[in-house]
DSSP file (Angstrom, degrees, kcal/mol; ACC not computed):
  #  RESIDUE AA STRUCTURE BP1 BP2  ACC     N-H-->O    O-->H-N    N-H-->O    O-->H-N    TCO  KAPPA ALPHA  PHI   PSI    X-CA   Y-CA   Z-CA
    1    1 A X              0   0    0      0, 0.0     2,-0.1     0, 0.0     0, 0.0   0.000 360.0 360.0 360.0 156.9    0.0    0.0    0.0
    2    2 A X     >  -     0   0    0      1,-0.1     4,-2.3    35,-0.0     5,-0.1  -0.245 360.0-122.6 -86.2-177.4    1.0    3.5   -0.3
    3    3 A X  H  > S+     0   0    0      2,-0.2     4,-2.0     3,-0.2    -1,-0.1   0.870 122.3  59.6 -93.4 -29.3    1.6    6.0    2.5
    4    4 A X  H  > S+     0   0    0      1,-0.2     4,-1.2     2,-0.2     3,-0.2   0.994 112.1  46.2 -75.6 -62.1   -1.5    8.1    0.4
    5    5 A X  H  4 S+     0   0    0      1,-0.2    -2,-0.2     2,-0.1    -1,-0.2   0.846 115.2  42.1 -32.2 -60.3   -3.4    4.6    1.3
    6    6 A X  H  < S+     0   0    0     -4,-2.3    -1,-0.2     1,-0.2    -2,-0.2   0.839  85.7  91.3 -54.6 -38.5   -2.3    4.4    5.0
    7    7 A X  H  < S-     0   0    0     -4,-2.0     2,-0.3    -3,-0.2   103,-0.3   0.908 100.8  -0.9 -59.4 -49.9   -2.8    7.7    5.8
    8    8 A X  S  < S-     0   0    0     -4,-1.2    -1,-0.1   101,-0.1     5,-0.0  -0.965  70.8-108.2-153.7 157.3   -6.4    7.1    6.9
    9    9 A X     >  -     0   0    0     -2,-0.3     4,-1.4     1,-0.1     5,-0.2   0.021  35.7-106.5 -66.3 170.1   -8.8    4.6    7.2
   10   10 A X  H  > S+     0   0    0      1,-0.2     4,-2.1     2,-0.2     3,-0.3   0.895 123.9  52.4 -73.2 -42.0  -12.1    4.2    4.8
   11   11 A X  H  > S+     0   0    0      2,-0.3     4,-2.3     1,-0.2    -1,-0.2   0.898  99.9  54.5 -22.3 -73.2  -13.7    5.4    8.0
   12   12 A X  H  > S+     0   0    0      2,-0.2     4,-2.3     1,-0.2    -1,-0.2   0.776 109.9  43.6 -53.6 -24.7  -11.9    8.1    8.6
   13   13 A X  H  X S+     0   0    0     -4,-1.4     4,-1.3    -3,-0.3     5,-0.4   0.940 106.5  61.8 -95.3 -44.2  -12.5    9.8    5.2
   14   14 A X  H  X S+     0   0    0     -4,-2.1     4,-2.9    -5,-0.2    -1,-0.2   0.936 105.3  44.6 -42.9 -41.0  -15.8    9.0    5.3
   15   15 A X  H >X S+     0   0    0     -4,-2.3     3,-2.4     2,-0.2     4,-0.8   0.978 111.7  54.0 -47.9 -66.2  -15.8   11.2    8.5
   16   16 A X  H >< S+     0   0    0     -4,-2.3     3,-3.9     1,-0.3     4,-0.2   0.750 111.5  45.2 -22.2 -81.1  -13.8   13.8    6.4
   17   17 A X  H >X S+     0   0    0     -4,-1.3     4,-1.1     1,-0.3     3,-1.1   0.680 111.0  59.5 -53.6 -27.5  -16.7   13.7    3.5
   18   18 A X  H <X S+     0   0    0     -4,-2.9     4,-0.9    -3,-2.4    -1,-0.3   0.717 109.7  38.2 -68.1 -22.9  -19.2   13.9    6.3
   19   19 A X  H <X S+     0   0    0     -3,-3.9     4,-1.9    -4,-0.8    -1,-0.3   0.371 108.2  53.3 -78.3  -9.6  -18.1   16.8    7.5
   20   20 A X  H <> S+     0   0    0     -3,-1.1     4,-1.4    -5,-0.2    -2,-0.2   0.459 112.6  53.2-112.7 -16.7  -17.2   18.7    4.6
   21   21 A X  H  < S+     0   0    0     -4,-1.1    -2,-0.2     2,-0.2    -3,-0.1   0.932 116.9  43.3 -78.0 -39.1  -21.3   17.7    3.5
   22   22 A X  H >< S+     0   0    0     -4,-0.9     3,-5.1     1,-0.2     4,-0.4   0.954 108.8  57.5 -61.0 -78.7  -22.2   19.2    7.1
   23   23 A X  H 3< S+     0   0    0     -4,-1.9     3,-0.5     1,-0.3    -2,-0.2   0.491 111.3  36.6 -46.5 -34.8  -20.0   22.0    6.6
   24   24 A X  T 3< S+     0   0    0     -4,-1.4    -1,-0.3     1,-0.2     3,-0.2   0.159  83.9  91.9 -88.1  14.3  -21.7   23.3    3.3
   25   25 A X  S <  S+     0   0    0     -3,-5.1    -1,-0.2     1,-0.2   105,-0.1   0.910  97.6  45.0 -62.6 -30.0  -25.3   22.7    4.1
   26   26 A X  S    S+     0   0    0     -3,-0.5   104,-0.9    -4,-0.4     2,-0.4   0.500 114.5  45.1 -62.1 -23.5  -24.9   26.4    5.5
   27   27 A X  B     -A  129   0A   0    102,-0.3   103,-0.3    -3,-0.2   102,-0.3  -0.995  65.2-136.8-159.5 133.2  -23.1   27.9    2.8
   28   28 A X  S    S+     0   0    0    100,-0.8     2,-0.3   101,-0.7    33,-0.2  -0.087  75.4 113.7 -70.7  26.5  -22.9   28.3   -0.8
   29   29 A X        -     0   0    0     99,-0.2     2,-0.2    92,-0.1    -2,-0.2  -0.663  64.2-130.5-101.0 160.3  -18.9   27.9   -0.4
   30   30 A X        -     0   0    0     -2,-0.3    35,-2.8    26,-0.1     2,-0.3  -0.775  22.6-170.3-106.4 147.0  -17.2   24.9   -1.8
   31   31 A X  E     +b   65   0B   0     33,-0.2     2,-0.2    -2,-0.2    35,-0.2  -0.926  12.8 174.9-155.7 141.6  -14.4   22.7    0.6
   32   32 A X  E     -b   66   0B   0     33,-1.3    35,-2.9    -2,-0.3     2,-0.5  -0.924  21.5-151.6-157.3 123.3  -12.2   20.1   -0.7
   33   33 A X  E     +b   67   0B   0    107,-0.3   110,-2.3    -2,-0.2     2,-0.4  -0.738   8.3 178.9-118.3 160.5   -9.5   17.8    0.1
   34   34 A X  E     -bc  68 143B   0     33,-2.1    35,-1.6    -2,-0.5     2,-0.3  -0.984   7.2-173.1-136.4 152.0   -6.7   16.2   -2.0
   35   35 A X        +     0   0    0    108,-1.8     2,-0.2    -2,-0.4    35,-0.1  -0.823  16.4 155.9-128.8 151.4   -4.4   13.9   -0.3
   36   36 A X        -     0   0    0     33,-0.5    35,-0.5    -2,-0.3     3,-0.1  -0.754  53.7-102.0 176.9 171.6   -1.2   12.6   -2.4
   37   37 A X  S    S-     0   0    0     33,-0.3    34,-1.3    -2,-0.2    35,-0.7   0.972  88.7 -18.7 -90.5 -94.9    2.3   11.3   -1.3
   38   38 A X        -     0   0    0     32,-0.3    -1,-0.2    33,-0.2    32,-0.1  -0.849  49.9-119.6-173.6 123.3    4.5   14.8   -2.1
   39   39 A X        -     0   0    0     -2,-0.3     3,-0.1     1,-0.1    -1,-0.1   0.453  16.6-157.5 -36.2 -59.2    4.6   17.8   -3.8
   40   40 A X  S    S+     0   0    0      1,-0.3     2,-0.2    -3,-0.1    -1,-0.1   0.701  79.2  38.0  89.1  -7.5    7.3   17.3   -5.7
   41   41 A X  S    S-     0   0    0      0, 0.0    -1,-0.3     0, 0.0     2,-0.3  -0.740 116.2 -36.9-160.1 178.9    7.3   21.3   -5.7
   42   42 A X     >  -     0   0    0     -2,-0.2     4,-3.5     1,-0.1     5,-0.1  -0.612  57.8-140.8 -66.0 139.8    6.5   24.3   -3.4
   43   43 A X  H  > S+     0   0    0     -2,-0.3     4,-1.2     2,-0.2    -1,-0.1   0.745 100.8  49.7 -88.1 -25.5    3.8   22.8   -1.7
   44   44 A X  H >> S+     0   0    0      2,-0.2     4,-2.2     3,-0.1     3,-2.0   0.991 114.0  47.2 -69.5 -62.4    1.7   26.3   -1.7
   45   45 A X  H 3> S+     0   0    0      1,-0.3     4,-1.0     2,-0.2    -2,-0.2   0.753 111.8  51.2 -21.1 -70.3    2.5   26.6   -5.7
   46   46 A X  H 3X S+     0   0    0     -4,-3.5     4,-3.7     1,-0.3    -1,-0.3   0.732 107.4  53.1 -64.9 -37.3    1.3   22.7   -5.8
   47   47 A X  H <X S+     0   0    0     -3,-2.0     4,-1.6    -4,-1.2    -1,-0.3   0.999 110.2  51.2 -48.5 -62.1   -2.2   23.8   -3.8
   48   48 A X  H  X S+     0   0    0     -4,-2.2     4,-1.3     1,-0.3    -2,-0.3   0.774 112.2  42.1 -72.1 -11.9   -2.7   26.4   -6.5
   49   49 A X  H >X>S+     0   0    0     -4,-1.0     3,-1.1    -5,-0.3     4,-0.8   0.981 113.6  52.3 -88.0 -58.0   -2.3   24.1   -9.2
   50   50 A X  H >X5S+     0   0    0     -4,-3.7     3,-0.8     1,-0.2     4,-0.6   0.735 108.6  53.4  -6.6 -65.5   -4.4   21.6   -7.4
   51   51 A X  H 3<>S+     0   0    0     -4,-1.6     5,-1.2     1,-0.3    -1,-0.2   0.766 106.4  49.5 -38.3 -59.5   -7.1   24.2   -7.1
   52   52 A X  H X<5S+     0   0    0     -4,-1.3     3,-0.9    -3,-1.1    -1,-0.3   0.644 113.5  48.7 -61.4 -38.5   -7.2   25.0  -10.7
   53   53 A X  H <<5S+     0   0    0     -3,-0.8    -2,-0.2    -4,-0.8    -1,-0.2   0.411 107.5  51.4 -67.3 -26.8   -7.5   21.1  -11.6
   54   54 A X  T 3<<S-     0   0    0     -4,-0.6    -1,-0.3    -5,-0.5    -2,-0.1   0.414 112.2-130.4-109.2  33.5  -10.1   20.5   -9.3
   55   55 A X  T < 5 +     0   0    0     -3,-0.9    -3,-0.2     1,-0.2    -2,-0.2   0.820  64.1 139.5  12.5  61.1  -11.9   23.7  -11.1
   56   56 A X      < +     0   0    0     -5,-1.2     8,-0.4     1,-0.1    -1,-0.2   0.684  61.6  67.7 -90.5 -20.1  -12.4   25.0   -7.6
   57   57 A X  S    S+     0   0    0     -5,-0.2     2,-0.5     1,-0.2    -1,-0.1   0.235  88.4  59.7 -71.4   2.1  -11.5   28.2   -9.2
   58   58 A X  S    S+     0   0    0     -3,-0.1     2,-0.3     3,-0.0    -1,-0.2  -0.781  71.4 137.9-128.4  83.3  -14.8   28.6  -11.6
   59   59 A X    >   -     0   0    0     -2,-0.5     3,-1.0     5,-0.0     5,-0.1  -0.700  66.4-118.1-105.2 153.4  -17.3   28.6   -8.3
   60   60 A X  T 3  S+     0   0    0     -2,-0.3    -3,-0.0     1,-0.3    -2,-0.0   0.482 107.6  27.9-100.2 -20.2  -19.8   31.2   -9.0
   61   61 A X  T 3  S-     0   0    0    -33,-0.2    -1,-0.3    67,-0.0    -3,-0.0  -0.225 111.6-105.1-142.9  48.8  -19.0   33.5   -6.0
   62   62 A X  S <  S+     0   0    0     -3,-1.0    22,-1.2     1,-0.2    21,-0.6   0.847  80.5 128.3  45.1  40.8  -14.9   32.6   -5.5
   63   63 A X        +     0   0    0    -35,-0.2     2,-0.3    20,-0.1    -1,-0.2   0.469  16.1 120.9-123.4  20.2  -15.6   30.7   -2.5
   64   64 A X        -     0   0    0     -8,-0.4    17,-0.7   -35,-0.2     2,-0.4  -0.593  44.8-148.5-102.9 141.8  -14.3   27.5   -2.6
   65   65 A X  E     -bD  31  80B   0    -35,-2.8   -33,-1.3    -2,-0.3     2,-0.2  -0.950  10.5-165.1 -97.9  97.8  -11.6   26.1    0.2
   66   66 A X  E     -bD  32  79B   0     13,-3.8    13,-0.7    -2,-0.4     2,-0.3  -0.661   1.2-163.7-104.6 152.7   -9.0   23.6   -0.8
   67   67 A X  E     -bD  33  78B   0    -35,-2.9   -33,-2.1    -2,-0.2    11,-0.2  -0.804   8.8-160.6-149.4 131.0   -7.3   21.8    1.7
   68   68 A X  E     -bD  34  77B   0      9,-3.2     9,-1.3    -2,-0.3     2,-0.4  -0.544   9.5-172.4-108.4 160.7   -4.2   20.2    0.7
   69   69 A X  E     - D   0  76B   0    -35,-1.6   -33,-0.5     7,-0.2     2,-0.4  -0.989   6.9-177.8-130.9 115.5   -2.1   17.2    2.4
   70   70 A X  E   > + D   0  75B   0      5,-2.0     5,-1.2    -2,-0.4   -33,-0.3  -0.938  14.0 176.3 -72.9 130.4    1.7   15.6    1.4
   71   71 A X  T > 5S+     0   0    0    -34,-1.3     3,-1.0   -35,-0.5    -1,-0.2   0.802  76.4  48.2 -92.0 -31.9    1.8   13.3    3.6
   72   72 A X  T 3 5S+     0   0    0    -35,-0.7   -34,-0.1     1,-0.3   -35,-0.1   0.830 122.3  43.7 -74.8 -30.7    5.1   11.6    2.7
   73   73 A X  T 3 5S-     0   0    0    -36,-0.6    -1,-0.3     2,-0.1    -2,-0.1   0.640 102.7-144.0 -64.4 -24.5    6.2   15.7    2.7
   74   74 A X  T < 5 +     0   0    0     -3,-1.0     2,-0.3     1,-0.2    -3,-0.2   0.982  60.4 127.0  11.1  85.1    4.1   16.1    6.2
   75   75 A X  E   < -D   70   0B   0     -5,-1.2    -5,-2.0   -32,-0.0     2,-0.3  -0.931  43.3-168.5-132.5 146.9    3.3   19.5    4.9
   76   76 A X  E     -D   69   0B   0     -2,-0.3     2,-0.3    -7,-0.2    -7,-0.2  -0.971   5.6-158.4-143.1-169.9   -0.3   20.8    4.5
   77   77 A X  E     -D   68   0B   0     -9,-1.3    -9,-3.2    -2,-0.3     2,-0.9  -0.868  11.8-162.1-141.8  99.3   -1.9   23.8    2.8
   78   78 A X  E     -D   67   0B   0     -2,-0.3     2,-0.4   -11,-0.2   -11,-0.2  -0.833  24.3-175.2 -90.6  97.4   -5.2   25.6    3.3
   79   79 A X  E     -D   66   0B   0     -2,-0.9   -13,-3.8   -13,-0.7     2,-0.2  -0.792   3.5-166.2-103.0 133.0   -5.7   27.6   -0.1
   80   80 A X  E     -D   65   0B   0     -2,-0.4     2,-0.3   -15,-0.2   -15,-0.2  -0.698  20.0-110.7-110.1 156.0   -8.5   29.7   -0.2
   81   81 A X     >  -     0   0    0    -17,-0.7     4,-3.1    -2,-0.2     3,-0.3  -0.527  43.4 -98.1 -89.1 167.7  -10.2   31.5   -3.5
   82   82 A X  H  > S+     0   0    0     -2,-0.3     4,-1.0     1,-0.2     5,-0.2   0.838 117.4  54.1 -72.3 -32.7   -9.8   34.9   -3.8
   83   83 A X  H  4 S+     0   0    0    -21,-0.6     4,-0.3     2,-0.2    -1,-0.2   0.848 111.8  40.4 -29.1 -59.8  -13.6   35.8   -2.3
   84   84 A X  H  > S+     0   0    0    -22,-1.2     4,-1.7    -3,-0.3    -2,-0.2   0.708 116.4  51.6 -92.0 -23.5  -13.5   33.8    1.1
   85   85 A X  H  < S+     0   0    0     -4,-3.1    -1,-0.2   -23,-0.3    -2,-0.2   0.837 108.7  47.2 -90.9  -2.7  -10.0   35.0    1.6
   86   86 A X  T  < S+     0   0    0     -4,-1.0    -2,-0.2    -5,-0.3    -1,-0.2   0.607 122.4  47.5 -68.6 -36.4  -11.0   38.8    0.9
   87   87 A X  T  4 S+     0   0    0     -4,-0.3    -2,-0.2    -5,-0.2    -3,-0.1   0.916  85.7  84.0 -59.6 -58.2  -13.8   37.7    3.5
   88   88 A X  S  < S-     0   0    0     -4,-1.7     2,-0.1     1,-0.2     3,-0.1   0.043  83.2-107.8 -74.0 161.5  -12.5   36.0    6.2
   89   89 A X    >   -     0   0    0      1,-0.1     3,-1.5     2,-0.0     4,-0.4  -0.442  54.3 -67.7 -88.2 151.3  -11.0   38.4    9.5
   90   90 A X  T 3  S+     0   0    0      1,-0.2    -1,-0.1    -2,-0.1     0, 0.0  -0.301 120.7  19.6 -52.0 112.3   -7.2   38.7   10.2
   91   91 A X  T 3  S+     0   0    0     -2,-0.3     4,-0.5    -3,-0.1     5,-0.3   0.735  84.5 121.1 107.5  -5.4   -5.7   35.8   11.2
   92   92 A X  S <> S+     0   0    0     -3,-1.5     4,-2.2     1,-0.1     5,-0.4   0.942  76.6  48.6 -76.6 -72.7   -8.2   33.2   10.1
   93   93 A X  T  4 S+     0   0    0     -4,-0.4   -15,-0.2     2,-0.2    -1,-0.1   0.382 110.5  41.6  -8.1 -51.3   -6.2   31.5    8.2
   94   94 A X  T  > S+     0   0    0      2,-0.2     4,-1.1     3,-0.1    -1,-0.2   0.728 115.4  53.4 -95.0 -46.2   -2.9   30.8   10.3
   95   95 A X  H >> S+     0   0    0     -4,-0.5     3,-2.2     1,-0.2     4,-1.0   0.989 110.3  51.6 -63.9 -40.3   -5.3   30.0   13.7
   96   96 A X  H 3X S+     0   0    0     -4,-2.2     4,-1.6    -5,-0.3    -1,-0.2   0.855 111.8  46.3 -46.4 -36.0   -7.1   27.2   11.0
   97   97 A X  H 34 S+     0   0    0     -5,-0.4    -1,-0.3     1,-0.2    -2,-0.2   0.455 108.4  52.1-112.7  18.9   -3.6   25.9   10.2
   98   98 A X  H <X S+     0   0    0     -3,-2.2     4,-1.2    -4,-1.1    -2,-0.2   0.575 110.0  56.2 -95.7  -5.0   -2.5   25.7   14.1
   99   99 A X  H  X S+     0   0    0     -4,-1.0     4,-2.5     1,-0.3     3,-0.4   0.927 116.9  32.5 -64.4 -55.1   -5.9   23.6   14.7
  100  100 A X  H  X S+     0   0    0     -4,-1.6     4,-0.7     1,-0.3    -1,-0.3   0.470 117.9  48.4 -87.6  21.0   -5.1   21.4   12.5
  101  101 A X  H  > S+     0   0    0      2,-0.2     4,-0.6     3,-0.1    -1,-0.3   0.574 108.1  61.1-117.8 -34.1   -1.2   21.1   12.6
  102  102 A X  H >< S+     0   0    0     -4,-1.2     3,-1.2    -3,-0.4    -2,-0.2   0.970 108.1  46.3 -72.1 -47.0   -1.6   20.8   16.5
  103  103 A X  H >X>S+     0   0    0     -4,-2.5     5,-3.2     1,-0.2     3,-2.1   0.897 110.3  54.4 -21.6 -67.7   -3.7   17.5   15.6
  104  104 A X  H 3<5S+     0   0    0     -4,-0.7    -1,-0.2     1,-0.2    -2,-0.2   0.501  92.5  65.2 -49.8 -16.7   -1.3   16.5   13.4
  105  105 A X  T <<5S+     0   0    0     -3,-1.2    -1,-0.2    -4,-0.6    -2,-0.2   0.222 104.9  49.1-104.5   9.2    1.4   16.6   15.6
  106  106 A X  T <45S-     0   0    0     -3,-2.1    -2,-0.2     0, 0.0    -1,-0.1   0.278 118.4-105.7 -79.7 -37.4   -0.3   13.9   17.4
  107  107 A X  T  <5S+     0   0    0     -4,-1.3     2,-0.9     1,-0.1     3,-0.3   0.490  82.7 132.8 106.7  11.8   -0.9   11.8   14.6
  108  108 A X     >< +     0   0    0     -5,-3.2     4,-2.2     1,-0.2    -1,-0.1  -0.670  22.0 153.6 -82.6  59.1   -5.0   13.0   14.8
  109  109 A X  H  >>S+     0   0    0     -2,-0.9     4,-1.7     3,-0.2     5,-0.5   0.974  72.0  45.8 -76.6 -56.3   -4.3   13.4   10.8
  110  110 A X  H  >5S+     0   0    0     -3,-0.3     4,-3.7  -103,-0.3    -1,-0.1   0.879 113.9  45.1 -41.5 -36.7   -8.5   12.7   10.6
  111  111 A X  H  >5S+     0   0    0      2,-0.2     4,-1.4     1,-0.2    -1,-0.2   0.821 110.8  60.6 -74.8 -25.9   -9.5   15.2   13.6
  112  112 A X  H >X5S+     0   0    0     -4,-2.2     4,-1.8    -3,-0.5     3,-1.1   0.983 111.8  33.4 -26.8 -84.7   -7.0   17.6   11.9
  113  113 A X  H 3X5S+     0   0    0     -4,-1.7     4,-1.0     1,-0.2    -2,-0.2   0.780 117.7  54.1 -64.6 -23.1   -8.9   17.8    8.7
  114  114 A X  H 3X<S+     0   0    0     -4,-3.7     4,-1.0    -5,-0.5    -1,-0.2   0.902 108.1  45.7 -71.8 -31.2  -12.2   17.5   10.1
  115  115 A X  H XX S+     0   0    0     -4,-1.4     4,-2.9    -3,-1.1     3,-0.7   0.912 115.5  51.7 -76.3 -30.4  -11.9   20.4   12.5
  116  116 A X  H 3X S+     0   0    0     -4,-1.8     4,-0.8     1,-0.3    -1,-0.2   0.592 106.6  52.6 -76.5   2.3  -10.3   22.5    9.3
  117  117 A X  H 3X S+     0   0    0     -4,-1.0     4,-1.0    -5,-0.2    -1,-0.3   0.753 114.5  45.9 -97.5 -27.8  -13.4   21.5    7.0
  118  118 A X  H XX S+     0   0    0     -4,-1.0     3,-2.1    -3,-0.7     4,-1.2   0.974 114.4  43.8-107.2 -74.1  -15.7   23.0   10.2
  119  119 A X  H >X S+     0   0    0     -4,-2.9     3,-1.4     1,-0.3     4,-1.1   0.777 117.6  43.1 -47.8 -49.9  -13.8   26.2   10.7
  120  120 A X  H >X S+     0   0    0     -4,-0.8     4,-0.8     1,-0.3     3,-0.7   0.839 116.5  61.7 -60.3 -39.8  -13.6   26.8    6.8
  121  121 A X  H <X S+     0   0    0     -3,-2.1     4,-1.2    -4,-1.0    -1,-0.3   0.720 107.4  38.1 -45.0 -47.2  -17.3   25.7    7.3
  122  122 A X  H <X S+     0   0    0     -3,-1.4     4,-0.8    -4,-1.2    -1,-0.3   0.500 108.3  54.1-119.6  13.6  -18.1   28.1    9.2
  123  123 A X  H <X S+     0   0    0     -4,-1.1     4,-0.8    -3,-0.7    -2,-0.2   0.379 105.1  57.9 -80.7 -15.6  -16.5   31.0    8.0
  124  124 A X  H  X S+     0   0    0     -4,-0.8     4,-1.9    -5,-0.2    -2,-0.2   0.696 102.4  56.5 -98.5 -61.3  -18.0   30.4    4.7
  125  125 A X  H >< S+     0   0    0     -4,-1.2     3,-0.7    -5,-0.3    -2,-0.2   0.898 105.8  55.9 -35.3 -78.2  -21.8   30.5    6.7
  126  126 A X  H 3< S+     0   0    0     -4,-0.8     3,-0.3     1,-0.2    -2,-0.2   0.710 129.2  10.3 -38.7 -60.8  -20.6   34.1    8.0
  127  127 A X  H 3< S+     0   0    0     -4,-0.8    -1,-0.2     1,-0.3    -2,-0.1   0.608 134.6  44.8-102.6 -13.5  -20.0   35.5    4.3
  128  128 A X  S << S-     0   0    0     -4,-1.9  -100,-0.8    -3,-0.7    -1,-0.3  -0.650  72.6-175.8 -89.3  42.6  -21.4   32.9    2.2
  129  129 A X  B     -A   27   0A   0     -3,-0.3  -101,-0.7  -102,-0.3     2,-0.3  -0.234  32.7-119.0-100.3 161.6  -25.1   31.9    3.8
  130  130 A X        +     0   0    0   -104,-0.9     2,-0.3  -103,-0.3    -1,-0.1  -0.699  39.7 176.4 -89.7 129.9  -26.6   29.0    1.7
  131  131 A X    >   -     0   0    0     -2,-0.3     3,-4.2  -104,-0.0  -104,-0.0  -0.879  47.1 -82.2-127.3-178.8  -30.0   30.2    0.1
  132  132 A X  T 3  S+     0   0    0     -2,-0.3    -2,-0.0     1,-0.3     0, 0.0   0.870 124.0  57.0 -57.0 -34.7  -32.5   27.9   -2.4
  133  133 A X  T 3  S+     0   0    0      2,-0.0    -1,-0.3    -3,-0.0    -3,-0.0   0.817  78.3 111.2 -58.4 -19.1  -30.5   28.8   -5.4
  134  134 A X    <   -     0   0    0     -3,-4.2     2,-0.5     1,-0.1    -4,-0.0  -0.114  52.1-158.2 -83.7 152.2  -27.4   27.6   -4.2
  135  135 A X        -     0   0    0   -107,-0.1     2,-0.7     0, 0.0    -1,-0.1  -0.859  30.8-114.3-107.3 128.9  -26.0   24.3   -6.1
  136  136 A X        -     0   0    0     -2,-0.5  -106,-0.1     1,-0.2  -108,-0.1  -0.336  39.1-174.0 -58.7 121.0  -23.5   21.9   -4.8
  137  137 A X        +     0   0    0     -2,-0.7    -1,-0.2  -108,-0.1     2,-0.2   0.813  56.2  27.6 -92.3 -15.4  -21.0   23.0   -7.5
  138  138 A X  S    S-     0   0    0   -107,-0.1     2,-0.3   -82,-0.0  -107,-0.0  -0.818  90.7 -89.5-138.3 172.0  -17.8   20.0   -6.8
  139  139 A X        -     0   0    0     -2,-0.2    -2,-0.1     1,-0.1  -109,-0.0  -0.514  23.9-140.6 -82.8 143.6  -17.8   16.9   -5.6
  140  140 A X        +     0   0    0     -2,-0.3  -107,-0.3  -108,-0.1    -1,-0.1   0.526  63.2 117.4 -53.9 -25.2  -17.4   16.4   -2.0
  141  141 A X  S    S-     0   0    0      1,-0.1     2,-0.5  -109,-0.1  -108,-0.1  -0.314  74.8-108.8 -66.0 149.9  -15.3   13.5   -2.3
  142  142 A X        -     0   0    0   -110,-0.1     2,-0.5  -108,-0.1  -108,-0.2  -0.597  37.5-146.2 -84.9 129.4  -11.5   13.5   -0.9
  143  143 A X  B     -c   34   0B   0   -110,-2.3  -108,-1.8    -2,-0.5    -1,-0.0  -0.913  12.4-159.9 -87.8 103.7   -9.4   13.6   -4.2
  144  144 A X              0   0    0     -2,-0.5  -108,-0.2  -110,-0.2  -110,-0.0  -0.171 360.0 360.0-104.0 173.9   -6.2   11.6   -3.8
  145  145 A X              0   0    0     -2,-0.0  -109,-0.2  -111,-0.0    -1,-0.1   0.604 360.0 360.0-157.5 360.0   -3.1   12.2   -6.2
């Protein structure tokens, strides 16, 4: 198996996906993870290409939230679109990636991502609210690479 394989159980990403389905009942923002072995690159650089490949960048109101994992790298990246990170207060950003780094640094890789899909979750309610038009616009599913 690969370390992309190990990294969590069919359980745990099901939590993941369950959470990232909570987190956008609220919100017309988009949340996503990609998991892969390692970058191979600057690891922010590798999110924005990610982003663009997982057309997370054509969401209708800029709002979508990637959040990315090396694991073989143990790096991660929470890349934002240019909307929700124009949105969000000072300081969102870096406390979202000490949640989930403090996780990680346990070896809580799932509770990591799950608590950063609910903050992004719910920063994306604040400035984003969900109303009848809105359409799930990407897949929910964790994208591996």
């Amino acid at each position: 198996m690969s370390k992309v394989e190990d990294f969590l159980t069919y359980e745990e990403e099901q939590d993941i996906v369950t959470a990232i389905l909570e987190a956008e009942k609220s919100t017309s923002g988009e949340i996503r993870v990609h998991i892969e072995s390692s970058a191979k690159m600057d690891h922010f650089s590798r999110a924005q290409q990610l982003f663009h490949f997982l057309k997370m960048d054509n969401t209708k109101e800029s709002n979508g939230v990637l959040l990315y994992v090396a694991v073989e790298d143990k790096k991660f990246v929470i890349y934002g679109d240019t909307g929700i990170y124009r949105a969000v207060p000072k300081g969102f950003w870096e406390s979202t990636k000490e949640v989930i780094s403090n996780h990680f640094k346990t070896g809580d890789f799932k509770q990591g991502i799950v608590e950063g899909v609910q903050r992004a979750g719910k920063e994306l309610q604040v400035h984003f609210p969900w109303d009848q038009t809105d359409t799930n616009e990407l897949s929910d599913a964790i994208s591996k690479g």
